[in-house]
N, C-alpha and C positions, 0 to 999 in steps of 0.2 A: 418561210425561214430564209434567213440568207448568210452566206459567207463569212467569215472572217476573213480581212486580208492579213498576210505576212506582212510585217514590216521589214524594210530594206536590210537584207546583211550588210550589205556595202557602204550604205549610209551610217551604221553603227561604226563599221570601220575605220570609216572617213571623219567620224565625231570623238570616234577613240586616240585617234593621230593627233589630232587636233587640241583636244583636253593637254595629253601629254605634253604638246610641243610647249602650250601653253605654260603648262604648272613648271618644265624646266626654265622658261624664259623669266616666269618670273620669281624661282628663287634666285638663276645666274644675276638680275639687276635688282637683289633685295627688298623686292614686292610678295605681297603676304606672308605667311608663313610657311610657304613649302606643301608638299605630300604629305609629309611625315605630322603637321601639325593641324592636320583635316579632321573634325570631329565627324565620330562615325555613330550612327543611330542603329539599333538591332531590335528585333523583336525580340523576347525571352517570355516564354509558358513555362510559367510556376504552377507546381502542386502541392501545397503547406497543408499543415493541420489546421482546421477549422477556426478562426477568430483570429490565428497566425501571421503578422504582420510582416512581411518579409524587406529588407534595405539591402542597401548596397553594402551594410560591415557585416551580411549572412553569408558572404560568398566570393570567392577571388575567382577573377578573369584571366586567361593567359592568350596570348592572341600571335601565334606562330609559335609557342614555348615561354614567352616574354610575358611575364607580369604584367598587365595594367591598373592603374589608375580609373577608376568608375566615377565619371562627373557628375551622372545623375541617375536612379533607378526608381520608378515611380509608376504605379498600375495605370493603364492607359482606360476611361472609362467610356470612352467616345462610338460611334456607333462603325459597323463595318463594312467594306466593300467585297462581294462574296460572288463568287462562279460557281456553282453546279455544272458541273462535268459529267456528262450520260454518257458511255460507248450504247451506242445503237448501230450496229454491226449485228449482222444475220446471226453471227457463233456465240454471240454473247450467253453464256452460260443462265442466263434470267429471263422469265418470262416478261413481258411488257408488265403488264398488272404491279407484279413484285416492284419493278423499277420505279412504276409512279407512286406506288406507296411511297419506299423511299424519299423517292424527291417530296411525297409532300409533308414525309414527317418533319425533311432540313427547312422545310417552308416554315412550318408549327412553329421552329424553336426560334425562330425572328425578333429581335425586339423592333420596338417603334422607330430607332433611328438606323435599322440595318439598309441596305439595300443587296439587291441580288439578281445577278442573272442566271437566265439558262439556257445550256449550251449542250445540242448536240454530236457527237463526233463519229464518224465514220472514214469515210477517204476525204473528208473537210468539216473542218466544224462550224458550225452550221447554230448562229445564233437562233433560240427558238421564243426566247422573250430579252430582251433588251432589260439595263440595268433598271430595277425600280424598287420603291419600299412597297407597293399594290399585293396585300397578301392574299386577296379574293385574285388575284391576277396569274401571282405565280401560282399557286393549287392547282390550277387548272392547265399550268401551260406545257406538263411535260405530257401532255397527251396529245401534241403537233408533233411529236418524235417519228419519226417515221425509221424502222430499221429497214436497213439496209447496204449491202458493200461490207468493208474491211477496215479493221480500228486503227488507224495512222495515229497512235497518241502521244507522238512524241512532238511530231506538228503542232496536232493541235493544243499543246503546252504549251508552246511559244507563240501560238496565233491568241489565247487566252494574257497569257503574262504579256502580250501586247496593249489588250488591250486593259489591263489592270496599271499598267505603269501610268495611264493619264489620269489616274485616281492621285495616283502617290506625287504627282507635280501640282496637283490645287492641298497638297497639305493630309490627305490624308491616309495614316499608317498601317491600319489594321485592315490587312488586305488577304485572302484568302482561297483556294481553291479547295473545292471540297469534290473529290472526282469514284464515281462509282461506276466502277474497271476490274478487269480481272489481272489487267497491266500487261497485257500483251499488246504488241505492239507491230503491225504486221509489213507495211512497206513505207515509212515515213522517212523521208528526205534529211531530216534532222537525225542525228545522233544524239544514243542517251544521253549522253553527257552534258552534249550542249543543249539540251534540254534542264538538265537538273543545275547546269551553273547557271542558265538564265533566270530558274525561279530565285536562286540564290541571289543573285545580282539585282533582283530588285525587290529582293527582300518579302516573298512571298512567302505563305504556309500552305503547306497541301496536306488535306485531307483525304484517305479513301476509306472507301467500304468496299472492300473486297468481294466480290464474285467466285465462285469455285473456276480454277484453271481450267481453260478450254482446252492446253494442251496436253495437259497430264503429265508434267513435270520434264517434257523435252525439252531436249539440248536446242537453242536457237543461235543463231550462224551471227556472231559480232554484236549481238545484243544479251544482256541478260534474261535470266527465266521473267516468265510474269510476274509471282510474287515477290524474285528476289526487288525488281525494280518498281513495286511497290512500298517495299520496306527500307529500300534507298533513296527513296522521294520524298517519304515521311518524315523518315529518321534526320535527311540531312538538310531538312529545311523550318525543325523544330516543330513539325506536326507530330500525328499519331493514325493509325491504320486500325480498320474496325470490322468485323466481319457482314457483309451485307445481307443475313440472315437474321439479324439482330440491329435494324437500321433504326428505331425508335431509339433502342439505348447510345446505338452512336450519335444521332442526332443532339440529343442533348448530352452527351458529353463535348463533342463539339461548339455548341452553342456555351456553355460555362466555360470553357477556353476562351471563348471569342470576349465573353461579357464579365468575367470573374478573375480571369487567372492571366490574363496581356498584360504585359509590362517593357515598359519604352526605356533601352538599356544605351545611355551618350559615355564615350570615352574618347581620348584623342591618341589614338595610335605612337607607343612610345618602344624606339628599338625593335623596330620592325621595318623592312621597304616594302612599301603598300602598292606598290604595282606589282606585287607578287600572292599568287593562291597562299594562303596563309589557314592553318588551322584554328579552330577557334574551341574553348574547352571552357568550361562551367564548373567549379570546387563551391558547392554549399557544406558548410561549416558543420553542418545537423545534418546526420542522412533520412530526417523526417519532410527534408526540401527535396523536390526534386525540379530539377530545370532543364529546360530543352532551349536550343535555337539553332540555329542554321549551323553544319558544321562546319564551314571557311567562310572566308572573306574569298570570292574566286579570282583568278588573273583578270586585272583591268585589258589585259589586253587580248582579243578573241582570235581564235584561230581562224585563219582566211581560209578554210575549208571544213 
C-alpha cells in the first residue's frame, strides 16, 4: 500500500489569486463575460416515481435566495469514478470480516463502465488498490487493510478529493466517495469544514455506512459528534448515509444513484456575486420528486489557515 500525498495549500492559494486577478482584469478591458456570467455544472439525485420523467419545468432553482434560469437538466448515463473509504483504525467499531463484506457488496453493484478505488485510512490513507473497472481485482483487495493507529478523516478527505479532481479535468462528472466510518475523527490537521467545502468545491458526492459510535455520543473539543459529521457530509454534498449493518441494501441503493437517478444540472449564475459561499435550494413542483445536491456553492476564496 502507499500513501496519498496532500496537495499544496499554498499552491491552491496561489491559483485562487490568480483566477481572481484574472477574471477582474478581464471584465475591467471588456473580455468575456465576467464572474457573473460563468456557467456552472452541479450534480442533482433525483427520486421520482417509477417511469417518471423528470425536466427542468419540474422544479425552481434559487442560488443564494435568487431565482435561476436552468439551461439544461438531463440524466447523466455515463459510467463513474468511485473511492471506497475504509477507516481501519484499531477502535473501529467493526470486525475486519464485516468490513470486507461491505466493501465487496459496493464491488457487486459496479456496472461495466465504473471504475473504483480502495483506500485505507488511518493516521494516512493509504491507497490499497489503485483506480480500476477489475471486479475479480477489487473483491479481493480490501483484505491488504491492515488495522491499525487513529482515524485522521478529515485528511484523508482531502487527500481522496485530491486525487478525484484529476478524474473531473479529462471530462468526467460522476464522481464519488462512498466512506464506511463511524465519522469520528481523531487528530487530523484539516478542519471539518475545510474538509466538507473541498468535496463541495469539486463537486463530489459522499456516501457512508455508518458504523456504531466508538464514542458514545461525547462532546469532541472543536469538532462535531461522529454522526453529526456524517449526516453533514451526506446531506451537504447531495448524498445519503446508510447504516453499515445493512451494507448490501445500501450498496445498491447507492449503485441506482450512481446509474439511474444523476442528473447533470447547467445554469449561469444570475444576481448573485459568485466569489461568495452562496446557498443553493431545490423546489420540485410535486412532492412525489425528491432532489438533493450539494448545499452551497462554497467561497472561491480559501482560508489561509
Amino acid at each position: 500500500m502507499r500513501a496519498i500525498r496532500f496537495a499544496s495549500r499554498i499552491a491552491m492559494i496561489i491559483a485562487t489569486v490568480f483566477a481572481l486577478t484574472m477574471a477582474s482584469a478581464e471584465a475591467q478591458s471588456g473580455k468575456g463575460n465576467g464572474p457573473s456570467r460563468r456557467t456552472v455544472t452541479m450534480n442533482v439525485i433525483v427520486h421520482a416515481p417509477e417511469g417518471r420523467t423528470v425536466t427542468r419545468e419540474d422544479f425552481d432553482l434559487y442560488d443564494g435566495g435568487t431565482p435561476q434560469e436552468i439551461e439544461s437538466f438531463a440524466k447523466l448515463d455515463s459510467g463513474s469514478r468511485i473511492i471506497l473509504m475504509i477507516d481501519s483504525s484499531l477502535s473501529l467499531r467493526a470486525e475486519m470480516p464485516a468490513l470486507q463484506k461491505a466493501a465487496e457488496a459496493v464491488v457487486n453493484e459496479l456496472y461495466a463502465d465504473d471504475q473504483m478505488m480502495i483506500v485505507g485510512y488511518n493516521e494516512n490513507a493509504e491507497i490499497v488498490q489503485d483506480m480500476t473497472p477489475d471486479l475479480k481485482v477489487l473483491q479481493t483487495a480490501s483484505a491488504k487493510i491492515i488495522r491499525k493507529g487513529v482515524p485522521d478523516l478529515y485528511d484523508a478527505l482531502i487527500a481522496v478529493s485530491d486525487s478525484l479532481a484529476a478524474a473531473a479535468k479529462s471530462g468526467l462528472e460522476k464522481r464519488a466517495v462512498i466512506l464506511i466510518s463511524d465519522g469520528y475523527d481523531s487528530e487530523s490537521k484539516t478542519k471539518f469544514s475545510e474538509a466538507l467545502r473541498t468535496l463541495q468545491d469539486e463537486n463530489i458526492v459522499l456516501y457512508a455506512m455508518q458504523v456504531s459510535d466508538r464514542t458514545r455520543g461525547a462532546l469532541l473539543r472543536n469538532k462535531p459528534k461522529p454522526p453529526v459529521a456524517l449526516e453533514q457530509l451526506t446531506a451537504a454534498t447531495g448524498g445519503s448515509i446508510f447504516t453499515f449493518d445493512k451494507a448490501e441494501d445500501a450498496a445498491k441503493s447507492i449503485a441506482d444513484d450512481l446509474r439511474k437517478n444523476w442528473y447533470r444540472l447547467v445554469y449561469v449564475p444570475a444576481g448573485v456575486t459568485t466569489f461568495d459561499a452562496r446557498r443553493l435550494l431545490l423546489m420540485p413542483h410535486d412532492d412525489k420528486i425528491q432532489m438533493k445536491t450539494k448545499s452551497q456553492h462554497p467561497s472561491k476564496l480559501r482560508p489561509l489557515n
